[in-house]
Structures are given as structure tokens and as C-alpha cells.
N, C-alpha and C positions, 0 to 999 in steps of 0.2 A: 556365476549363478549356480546352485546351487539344484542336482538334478536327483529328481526321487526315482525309486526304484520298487514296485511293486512286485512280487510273485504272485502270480495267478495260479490257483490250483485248482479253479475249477471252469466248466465250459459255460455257464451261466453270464451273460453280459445285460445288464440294465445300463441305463439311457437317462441325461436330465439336461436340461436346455442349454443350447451351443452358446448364445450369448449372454449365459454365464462365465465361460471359458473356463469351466469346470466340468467332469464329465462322470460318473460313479459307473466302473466295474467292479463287481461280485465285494460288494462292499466296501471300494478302497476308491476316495475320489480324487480323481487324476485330473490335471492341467496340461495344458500346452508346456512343452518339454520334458513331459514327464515320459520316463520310461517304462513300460511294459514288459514284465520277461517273462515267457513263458518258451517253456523247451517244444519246438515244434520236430518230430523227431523226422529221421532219415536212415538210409540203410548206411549202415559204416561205409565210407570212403564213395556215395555215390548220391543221385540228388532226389530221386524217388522220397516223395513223401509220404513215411507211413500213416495208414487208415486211425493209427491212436489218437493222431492231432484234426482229424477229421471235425471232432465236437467244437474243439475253441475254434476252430477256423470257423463254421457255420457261424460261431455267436460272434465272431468280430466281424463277419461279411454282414451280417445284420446288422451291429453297431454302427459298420461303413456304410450301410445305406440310408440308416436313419439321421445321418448325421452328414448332408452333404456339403457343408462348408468346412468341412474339416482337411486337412493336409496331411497326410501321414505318411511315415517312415520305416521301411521292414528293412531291419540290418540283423544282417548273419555274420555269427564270429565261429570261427573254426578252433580244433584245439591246434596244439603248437607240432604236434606228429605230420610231416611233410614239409616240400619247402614251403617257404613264406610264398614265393610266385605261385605255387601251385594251390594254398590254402587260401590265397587273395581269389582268385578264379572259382575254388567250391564256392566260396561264400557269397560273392557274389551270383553264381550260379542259383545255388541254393535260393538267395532272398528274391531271383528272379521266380522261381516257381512256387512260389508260398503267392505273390502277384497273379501269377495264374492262375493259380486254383480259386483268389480270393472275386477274379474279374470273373472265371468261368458260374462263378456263383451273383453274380451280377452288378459287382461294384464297379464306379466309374473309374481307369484305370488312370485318369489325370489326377486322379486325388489319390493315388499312390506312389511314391517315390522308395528306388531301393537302392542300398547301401550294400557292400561286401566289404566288413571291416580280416578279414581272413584272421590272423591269430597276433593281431595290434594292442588287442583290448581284454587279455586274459581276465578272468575272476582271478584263478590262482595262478601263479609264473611258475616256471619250468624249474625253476633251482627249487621251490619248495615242492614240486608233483616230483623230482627226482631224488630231494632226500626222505619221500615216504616209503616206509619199511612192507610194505606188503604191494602188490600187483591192484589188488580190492580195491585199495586206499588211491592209488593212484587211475583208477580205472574211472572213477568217481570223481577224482578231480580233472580230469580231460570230459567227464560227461561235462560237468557244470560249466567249463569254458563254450561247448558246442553249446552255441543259444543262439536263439531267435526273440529280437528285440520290435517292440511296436513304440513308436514315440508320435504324438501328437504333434506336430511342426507347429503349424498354424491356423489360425480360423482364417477364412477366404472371403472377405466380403464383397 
């Protein structure tokens, strides 16, 4: 099966009926398995959520309440810098507290499920971040592996 991949770049979330099993964020409409990436940040090497991801978290805690038959998935992938044990534990780490902030804002926390994929599931793999020629270039591409993924699982009837 065949799974789409959206970029969100803005904190805007609309909303359209669940049993459609269709659902329209900031223009781009999404189904059950579909993927959501949006970079939720953190402070290098710790699990604090910075205040920038503050906006999209509110519009998906809103999403997650107007839409309570929905099942969802927060997976965190780390870059490939550290061991693999130890970037399994951020990540998972990590997607535990994107959970928290998203319950302390009032969504039901049974209809969130998290994943720590740690650095399994690159964008770009380490043989290509280490023959880029500059620090910049490669800086950029360990940003893009650090993400924060939303997936619709399933509708819950």
C-alpha cells in the first residue's frame, strides 16, 4: 500500500466528516495511513518541546478532539548521531511528550498511540549526509531526518 506524505507548513487545521475516512489539513486531504510530517522541534540532544511547535500542536489537539473516532499515531525519528539504543529511547521519548502536551490540552489519551522509530527510517542515510561537502549541507540533512510524524491509523467504530 502505497503511503502519502504530506508537509505541513502551517499551524492552520480544518476538519471534514470522519465517515468519509477523509480528513482536509491546511489544504491537503488526508486518509487513514496517511502520513503527516511536520518538524516538531526540541532542544538538541534532550526532549523539551520548544514553544515554535506550540501553534500546530494546538491546531492538531483541536483536530484530535473534533474528531473522536479517530486513532492516531505520533512517531518520532531521530538523526543517525548517537547510538542506535540510545536514539531508539529519544525517540520514543520524544513522541511520548508531543502525547503529553497534546492530553494536557485535552485530547483523549486512548486515541493516541506512540511510536520511537530512533534513526530506522532516515529521509537521507548517513553515506549520503557524509559525502556532503560542507557542515551547512549536512546540518540540514540530520535536521530533516529529526521529525515528528502524525498518521491516522484508524477510524474506531
Amino acid at each position: 500500500m502505497k503511503t502519502n506524505i504530506f508537509l505541513l507548513l502551517t499551524g492552520l487545521v480544518m476538519s471534514i466528516s470522519v465517515q468519509s475516512q477523509t480528513f482536509s489539513l491546511n489544504d491537503s486531504t488526508v486518509k487513514v495511513n496517511d502520513i503527516l510530517v511536520k518538524n516538531i522541534l526540541f532542544d538538541y540532544n534532550a526532549t523539551r518541546i520548544l514553544p515554535e511547535s506550540f501553534p500546530f500542536l494546538d491546531s492538531l489537539s483541536s483536530f484530535i478532539k473534533v474528531h473522536p473516532k479517530v486513532l492516531f499515531e505520533i512517531g518520532h525519528h531521530t538523526d543517525q548521531r548517537g547510538s542506535a539504543t540510545y536514539n531508539m529511547k529519544l525517540s520514543e521519548y520524544r513522541a511520548k511528550m508531543v502525547k503529553t502536551y497534546l492530553v494536557k490540552k485535552g485530547c483523549d489519551q486512548s486515541k493516541i498511540v506512540i511510536k520511537g522509530y530512533g534513526e530506522t527510517k532516515p529521509v537521507i542515510n548517513l553515506d549520503t549526509i557524509e559525502a556532503m561537502k560542507t557542515s551547512e549541507e549536512k546540518e540540514i540533512a540530520f535536521k530533516l531526518n529529526r521529525r515528528t510524524e502524525f498518521k491516522i491509523l484508524k477510524i474506531i467504530e
